[in-house]
N, C-alpha and C positions, 0 to 999 in steps of 0.2 A: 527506508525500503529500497532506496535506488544507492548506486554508485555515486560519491559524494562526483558535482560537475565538476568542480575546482582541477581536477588532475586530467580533464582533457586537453586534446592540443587548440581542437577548435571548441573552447568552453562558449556556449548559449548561456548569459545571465539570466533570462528573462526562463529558464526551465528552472531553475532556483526559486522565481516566483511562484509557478505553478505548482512546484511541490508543496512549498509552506499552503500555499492558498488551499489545495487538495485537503491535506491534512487538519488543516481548520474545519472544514467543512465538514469533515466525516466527526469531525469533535463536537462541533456545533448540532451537526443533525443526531450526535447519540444525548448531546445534551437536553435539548429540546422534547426530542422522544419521551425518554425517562419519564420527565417531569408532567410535560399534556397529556392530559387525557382522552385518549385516543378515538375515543367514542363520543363523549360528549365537550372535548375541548374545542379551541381552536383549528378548526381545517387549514388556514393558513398556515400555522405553525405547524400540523403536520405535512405541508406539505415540501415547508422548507427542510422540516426533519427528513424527509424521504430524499434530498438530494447527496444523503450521505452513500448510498449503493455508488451509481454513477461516479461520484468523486474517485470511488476506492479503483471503479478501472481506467480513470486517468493515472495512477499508479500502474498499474499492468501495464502499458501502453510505454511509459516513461524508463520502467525498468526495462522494460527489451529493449528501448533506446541506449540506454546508458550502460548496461552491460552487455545483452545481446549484442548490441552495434558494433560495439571495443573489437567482441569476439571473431567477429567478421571482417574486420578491418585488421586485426592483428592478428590472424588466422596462423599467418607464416612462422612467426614466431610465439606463436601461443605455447603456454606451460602449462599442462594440467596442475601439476605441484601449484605454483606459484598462485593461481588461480584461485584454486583450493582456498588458501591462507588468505588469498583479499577478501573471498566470499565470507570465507568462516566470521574473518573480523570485522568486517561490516557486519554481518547480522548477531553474532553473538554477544559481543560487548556490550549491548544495551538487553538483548534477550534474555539471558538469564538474571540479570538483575529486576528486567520487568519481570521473568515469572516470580522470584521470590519476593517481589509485590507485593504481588498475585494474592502470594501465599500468606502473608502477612497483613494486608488487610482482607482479603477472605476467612481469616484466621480470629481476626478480633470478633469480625462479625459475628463467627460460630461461638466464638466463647460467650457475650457480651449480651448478644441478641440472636440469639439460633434460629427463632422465628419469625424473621424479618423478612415479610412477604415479599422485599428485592432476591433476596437471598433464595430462599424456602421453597416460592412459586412461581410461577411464571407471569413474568410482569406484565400487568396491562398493555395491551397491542405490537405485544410480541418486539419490546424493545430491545431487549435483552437476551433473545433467541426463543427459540422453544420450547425448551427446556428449560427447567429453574438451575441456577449457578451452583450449589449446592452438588448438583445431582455427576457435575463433570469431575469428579474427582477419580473417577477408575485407574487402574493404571494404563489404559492404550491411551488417555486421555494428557494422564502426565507425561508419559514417554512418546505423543506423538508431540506434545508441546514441546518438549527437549529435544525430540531430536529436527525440531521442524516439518514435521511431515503429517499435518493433522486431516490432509486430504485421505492419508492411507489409513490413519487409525483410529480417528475418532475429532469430539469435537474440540476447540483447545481447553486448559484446563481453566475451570473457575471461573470468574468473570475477567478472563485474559480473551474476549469474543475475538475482537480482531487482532488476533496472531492467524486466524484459518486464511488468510491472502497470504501470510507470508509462508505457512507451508505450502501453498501452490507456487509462491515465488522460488521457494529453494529447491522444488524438484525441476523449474525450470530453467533455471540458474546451469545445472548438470547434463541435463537430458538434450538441452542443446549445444553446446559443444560435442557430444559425445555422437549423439546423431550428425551432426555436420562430422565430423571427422572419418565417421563410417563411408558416408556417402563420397566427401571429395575423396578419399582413400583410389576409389572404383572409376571417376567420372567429372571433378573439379565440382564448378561452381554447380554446376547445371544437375549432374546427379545428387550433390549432396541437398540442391533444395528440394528435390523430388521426394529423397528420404523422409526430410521434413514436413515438406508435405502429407505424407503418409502416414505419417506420427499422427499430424492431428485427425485424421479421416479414423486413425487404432483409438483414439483418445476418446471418438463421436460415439463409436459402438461403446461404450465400459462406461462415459458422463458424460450428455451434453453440455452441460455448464462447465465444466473443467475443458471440456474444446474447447469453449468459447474465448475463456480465460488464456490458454495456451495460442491459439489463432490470435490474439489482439497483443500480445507477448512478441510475438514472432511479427506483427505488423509492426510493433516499433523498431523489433531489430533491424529487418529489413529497411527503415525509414534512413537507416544511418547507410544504407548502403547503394539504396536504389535514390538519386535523385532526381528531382522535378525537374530543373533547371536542363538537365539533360537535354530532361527527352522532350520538353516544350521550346528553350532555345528563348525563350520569351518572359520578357521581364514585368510587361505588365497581366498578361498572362498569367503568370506564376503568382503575382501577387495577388490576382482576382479569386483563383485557386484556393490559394493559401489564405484570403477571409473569410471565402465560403466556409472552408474547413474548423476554422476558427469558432462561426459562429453554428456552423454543425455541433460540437462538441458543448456549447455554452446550452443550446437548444436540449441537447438529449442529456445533460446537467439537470436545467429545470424542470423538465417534463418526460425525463427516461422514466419513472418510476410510473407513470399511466401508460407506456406501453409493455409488449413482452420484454422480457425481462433478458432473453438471448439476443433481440433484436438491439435492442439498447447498449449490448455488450458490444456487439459487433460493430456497430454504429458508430460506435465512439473510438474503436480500433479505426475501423475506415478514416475518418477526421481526421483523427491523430495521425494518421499514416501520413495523409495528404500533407498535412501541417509542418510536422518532423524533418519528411522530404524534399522541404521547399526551404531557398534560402533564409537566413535571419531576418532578411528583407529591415522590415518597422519595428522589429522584437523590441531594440533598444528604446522605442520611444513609448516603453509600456513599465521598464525596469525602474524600481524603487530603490533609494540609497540605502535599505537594510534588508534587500532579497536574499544576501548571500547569509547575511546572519539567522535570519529567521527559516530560513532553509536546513542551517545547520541543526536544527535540534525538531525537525520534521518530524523524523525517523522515530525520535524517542515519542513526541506526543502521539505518534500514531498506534504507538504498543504499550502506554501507558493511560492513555486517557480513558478507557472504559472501566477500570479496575478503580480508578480513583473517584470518576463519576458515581461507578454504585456505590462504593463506601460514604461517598457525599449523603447519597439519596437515602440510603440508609438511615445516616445522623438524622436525616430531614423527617423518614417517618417514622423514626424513635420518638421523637419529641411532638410528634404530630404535625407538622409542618404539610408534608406532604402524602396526603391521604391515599388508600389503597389503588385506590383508582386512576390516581393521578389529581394531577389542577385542574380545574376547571375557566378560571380566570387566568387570561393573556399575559396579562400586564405578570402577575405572578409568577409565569412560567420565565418569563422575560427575564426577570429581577433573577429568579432562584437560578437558573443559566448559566445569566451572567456568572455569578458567584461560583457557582460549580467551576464553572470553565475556566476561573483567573484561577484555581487553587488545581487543574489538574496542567495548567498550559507554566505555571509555577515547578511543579514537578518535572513536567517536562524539558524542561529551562535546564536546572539542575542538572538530568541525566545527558542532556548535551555539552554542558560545559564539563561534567564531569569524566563521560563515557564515551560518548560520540564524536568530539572532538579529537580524541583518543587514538580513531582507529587507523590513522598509517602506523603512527606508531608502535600500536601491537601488531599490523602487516608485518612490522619490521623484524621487530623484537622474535616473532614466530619465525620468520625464515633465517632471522641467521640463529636462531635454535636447530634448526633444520638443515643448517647448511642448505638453504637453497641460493639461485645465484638471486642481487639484487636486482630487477631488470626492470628499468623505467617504463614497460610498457604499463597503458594504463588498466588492461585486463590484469594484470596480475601488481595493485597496488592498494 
């Protein structure tokens, strides 16, 4: 979902960590979910399942960072072309492979077992949306999946749930360079953020939760531009800041999901702001000798893991394994999990080393199709 770090000037290792670690968690809590039974299982386990919300918008937070930020810092020579091509092939090379998935185990399911109440109904405590999987097959549903834009059209297709961040991610991927260029056009730095500013205030009246989402977007951009160090001049300062910040975001991690739901969003934009904007400081004494690798195939488990999980859960209550209602015993849900999650974190292994590692390469490949010029900035790579 983010701008591989690798191609920054100033690359942060330790946001390589937080990405794998995000993406785990939102695999974990869809894992979990599934399986417990939401009523009569374990509340613990639901309550670790519920930190998959909050995970998804340290995502939000982290993409404005890593692209938003690029855009703001390489304003001067930004290319919309060029841009274009890094975006498309970050997100496409793995997207359409995850929708036809999608399609392919949504596919067996309906041949095989058409009324597989993962499938058919809506599954116990609303794991799997509101709607039963089955039911997303319309066409604004497929062509809001294709074209990334399922905020405008519907919800994404099938049991492909979490692609709906990344169609907020791609309208904001656009809407912000194009609003900043409107604004500095009139005014520099100062009017283009007003414009932006006003974006999201247009955003408030039409969805608050899409504000929210675009506001904490735009607070990581910002985080790449506005720093701490500035404007406090103080080192130990900066660092007091930047724990608080830290453990702000770990806190509305574990207990975002007991409050409002916009408050939580916001929350964790604030944090991350704070955090982003403040130097590397101790970062490095938190990095792991395979953050960059398990980073790299982030992206795919996070567009791939819900599709493979219900196919799992499926098999599970084909055979009786796991009953309508869900589990009821811990230890069960625990085991069955585990299992799910090494066979969908497996897949997603695969779509990294195969596809996501891939993607300067097709950047490249696409622009001199394109004849466009190669240009080492890192918004257009």
């Amino acid at each position: 979902m983010n701008e591989p770090s690798s191609i920054e000037s100033n690359y942060r290792p330790f946001l390589d960590q937080v990405r794998w670690i995000a993406a785990l968690i939102v695999a974990i809590g869809h894992s979990l979910a599934i399986l417990n039974d939401h009523a009569n299982g374990s509340k613990i386990i639901n309550y670790i399942a519920d930190m998959r919300g909050p995970a998804v918008c340290i995502f939000f937070v982290l993409s404005g960072y890593l692209v938003g930020g690029l855009v703001l810092r390489d304003f001067g020579r930004f290319r919309l072309s060029s841009y274009t091509v890094a975006r498309f092939s970050r997100i496409y090379i793995v997207l359409i492979p995850a929708i036809l998935l999608t399609l392919c185990l949504d596919g067996i399911v309906f041949h095989f077992y058409p009324s597989s109440p993962i499938y058919s109904k809506v599954w116990q405590g609303g794991a799997l949306g509101d709607n039963f999987i089955f039911s997303r097959y319309s066409p604004a549903n497929i062509i809001g999946s294709l074209l990334s834009l399922e905020p405008l059209f519907g919800r994404p297709t099938g049991s492909a749930g979490s692609l709906w961040s990344l169609g907020y991610e791609w309208i904001f991927y656009f809407s912000f360079p194009l609003l900043w260029a409107a604004g500095y056009r009139f005014g520099g730095f100062r009017c283009a953020s007003i414009v932006v500013a006003l974006s999201v205030v247009g955003v408030f009246l039409v969805t608050k939760i899409g504000a929210a989402y675009w506001l904490i977007w735009l607070m990581g951009a910002y985080a790449y531009r506005l720093r701490l160090s500035a404007v406090l001049q103080n080192e130990r300062g900066e660092a007091i800041i930047k724990g608080v910040a830290f453990l702000g975001v770990l806190a509305l991690l574990i207990h975002g999901e007991q409050i409002r739901h916009q408050i939580t969003i916001v929350g964790i934009g604030i944090f991350g702001f704070l955090f982003l904007s403040s130097s590397p400081l101790w970062e490095h004494r938190l990095v792991m000798r395979y953050d960059h690798v398990l980073a790299g195939f982030s992206y795919s488990l996070y567009v791939t893991h819900l599709q493979c999980l219900s196919f799992s859960a499926a098999i599970l209550c084909a055979i009786g394994v796991l009953p309508p209602s869900g589990m009821k015993s811990p230890l069960g849900v625990v085991i069955g999990a585990s299992a799910l999650l090494i066979l969908a974190i497996a897949i997603a292994y695969a779509f990294g080393r195969v596809l996501e590692s891939r993607t300067q390469a097709l950047s490249r490949w696409l622009k001199a199709r394109l004849m466009l010029p190669s240009s080492r900035s890192p918004t257009a790579n």
